[in-house]
C-alpha positions in Angstrom: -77.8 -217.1 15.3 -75.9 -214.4 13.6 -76.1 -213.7 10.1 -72.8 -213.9 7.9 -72.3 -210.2 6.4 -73.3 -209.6 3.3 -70.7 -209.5 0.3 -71.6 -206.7 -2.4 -72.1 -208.0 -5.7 -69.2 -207.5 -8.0 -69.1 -205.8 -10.8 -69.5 -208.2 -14.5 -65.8 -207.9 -15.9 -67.5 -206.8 -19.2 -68.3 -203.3 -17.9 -66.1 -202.9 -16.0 -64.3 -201.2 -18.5 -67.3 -199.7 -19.9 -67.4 -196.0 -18.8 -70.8 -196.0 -20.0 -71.8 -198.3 -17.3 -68.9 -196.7 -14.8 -71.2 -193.3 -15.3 -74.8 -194.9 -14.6 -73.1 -196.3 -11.4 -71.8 -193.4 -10.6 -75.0 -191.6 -11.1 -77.3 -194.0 -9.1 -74.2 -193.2 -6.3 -75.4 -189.4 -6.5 -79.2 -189.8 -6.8 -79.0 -190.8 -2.9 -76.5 -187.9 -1.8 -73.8 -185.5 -2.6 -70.1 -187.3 -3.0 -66.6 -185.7 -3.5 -65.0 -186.8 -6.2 -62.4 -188.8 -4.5 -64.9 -190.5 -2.7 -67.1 -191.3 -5.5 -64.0 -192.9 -7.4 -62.5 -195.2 -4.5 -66.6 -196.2 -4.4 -66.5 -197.3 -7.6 -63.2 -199.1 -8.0 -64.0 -200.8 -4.6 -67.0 -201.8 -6.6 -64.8 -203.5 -9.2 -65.1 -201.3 -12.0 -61.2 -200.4 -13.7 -59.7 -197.4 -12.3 -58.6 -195.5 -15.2 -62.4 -195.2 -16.8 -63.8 -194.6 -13.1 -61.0 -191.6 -13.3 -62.5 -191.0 -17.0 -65.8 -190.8 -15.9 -65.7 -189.2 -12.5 -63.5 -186.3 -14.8 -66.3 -185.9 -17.1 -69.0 -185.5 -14.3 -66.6 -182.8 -12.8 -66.8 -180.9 -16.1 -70.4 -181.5 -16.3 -70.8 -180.1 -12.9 -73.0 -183.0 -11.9 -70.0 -183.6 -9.0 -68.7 -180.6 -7.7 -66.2 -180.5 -4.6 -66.4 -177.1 -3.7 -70.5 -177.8 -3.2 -69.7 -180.9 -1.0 -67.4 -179.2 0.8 -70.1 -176.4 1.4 -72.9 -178.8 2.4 -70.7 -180.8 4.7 -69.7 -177.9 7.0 -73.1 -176.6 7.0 -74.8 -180.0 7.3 -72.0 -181.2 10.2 -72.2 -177.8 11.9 -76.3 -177.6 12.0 -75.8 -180.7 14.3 -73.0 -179.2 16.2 -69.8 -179.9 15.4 -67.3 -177.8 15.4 -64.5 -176.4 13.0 -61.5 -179.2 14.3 -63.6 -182.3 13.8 -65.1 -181.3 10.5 -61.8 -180.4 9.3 -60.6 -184.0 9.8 -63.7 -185.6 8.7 -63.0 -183.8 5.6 -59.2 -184.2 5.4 -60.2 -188.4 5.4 -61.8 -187.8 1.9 -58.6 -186.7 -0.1 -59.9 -183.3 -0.3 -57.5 -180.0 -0.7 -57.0 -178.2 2.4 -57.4 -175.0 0.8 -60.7 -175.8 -0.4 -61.7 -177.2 3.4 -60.2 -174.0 4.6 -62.2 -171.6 2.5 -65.7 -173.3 3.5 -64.9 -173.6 7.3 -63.8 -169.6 7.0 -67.5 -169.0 5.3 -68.9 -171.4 7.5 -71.0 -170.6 10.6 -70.0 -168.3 13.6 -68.1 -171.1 15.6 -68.1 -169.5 18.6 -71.6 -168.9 19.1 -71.9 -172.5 18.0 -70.4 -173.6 20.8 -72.4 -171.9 23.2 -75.3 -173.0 22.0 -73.9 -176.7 21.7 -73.2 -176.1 25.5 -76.3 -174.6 26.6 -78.4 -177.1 24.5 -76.6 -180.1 26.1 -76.3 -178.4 29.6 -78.5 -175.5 29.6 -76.6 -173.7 33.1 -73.4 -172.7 33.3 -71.5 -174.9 36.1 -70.1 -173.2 39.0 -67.9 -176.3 39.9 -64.8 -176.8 37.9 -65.2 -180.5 37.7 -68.2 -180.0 35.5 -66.7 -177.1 34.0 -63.8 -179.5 32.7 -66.7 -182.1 32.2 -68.3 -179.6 29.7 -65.0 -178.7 28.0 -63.9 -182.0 27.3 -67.5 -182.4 25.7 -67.0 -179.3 23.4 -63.2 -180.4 22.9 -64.8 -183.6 21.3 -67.2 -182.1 19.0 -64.2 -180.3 17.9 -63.9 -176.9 19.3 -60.9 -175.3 19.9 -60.0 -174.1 23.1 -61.1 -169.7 22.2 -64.5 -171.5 21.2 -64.7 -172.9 24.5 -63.0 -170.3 26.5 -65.8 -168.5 25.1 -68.9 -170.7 25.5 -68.4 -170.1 29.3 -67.1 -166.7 29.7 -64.2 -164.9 30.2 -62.8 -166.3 33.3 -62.4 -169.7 32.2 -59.5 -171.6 31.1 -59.2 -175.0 29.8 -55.3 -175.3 30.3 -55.5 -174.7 34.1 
């Protein structure tokens, strides 16, 4: 028998105006792991708590530093690249938060060597290098989803292969 899924409690109308109780929310949020601020605010108004004191409070844990996009941006390129994913799909993932492009830009340019991230994605996955181009396109479509571009590729198996043929 399946279970019905479970509803989140919502929050006491009371506070949720309170920007006291907005911030301990917010706070119990970021014990468990690092949020953008954009994400942290639709969290807590899809919670139930008022928009304009989620804006208040998630404004006042900017200026405390306590939520910091530039870090989140920095941890979520290195955390999404240590388990290989490359520069395009990190890029989006980060685009869905509501995040600047500038600042997504400037991490993925101080990010990790992407190339030599894709061959070791590729070598990991396939260890040899494939001598039939079925498998060679097999291989690329792989590295295309992770989200390497086509020179990241090109380069993962040398210089005399070429996706677009």
């Amino acid at each position: 028998m399946r279970r019905p899924p479970r509803s989140r409690a919502k929050v006491d109308p009371d506070k949720a105006q309170d920007v006291g109780a907005i911030r301990r929310a917010a706070l119990l949020l970021m014990s468990r792991r690092d949020f953008a601020s954009t994400e942290l605010a639709a969290r807590l108004t899809a919670a139930g708590y008022s928009a304009d004191p989620v804006a208040d409070a998630v404004l006042e844990l900017t200026e405390e530093r306590l939520l910091d996009d530039a870090r989140y941006v920095t941890h979520f390129v290195a955390w999404h690249s240590g388990r290989g994913h490359g520069p395009a799909r990190i890029r989006q993932d980060l685009g869905a938060t509501g995040l600047p492009a500038e600042l997504i830009a400037g991490a993925l340019q101080a990010g990790p060597d992407f190339a030599a991230l894709c061959r070791q994605v590729r070598t990991r996955r396939f260890a040899d290098l494939p001598a039939e181009w079925k498998e060679k396109a097999r291989q690329a479509r792989f590295l295309q989803y992770r989200g390497f571009s086509s020179d990241h590729i090109r380069s993962a198996f040398g210089p005399d292969f070429d996706p677009e043929e």
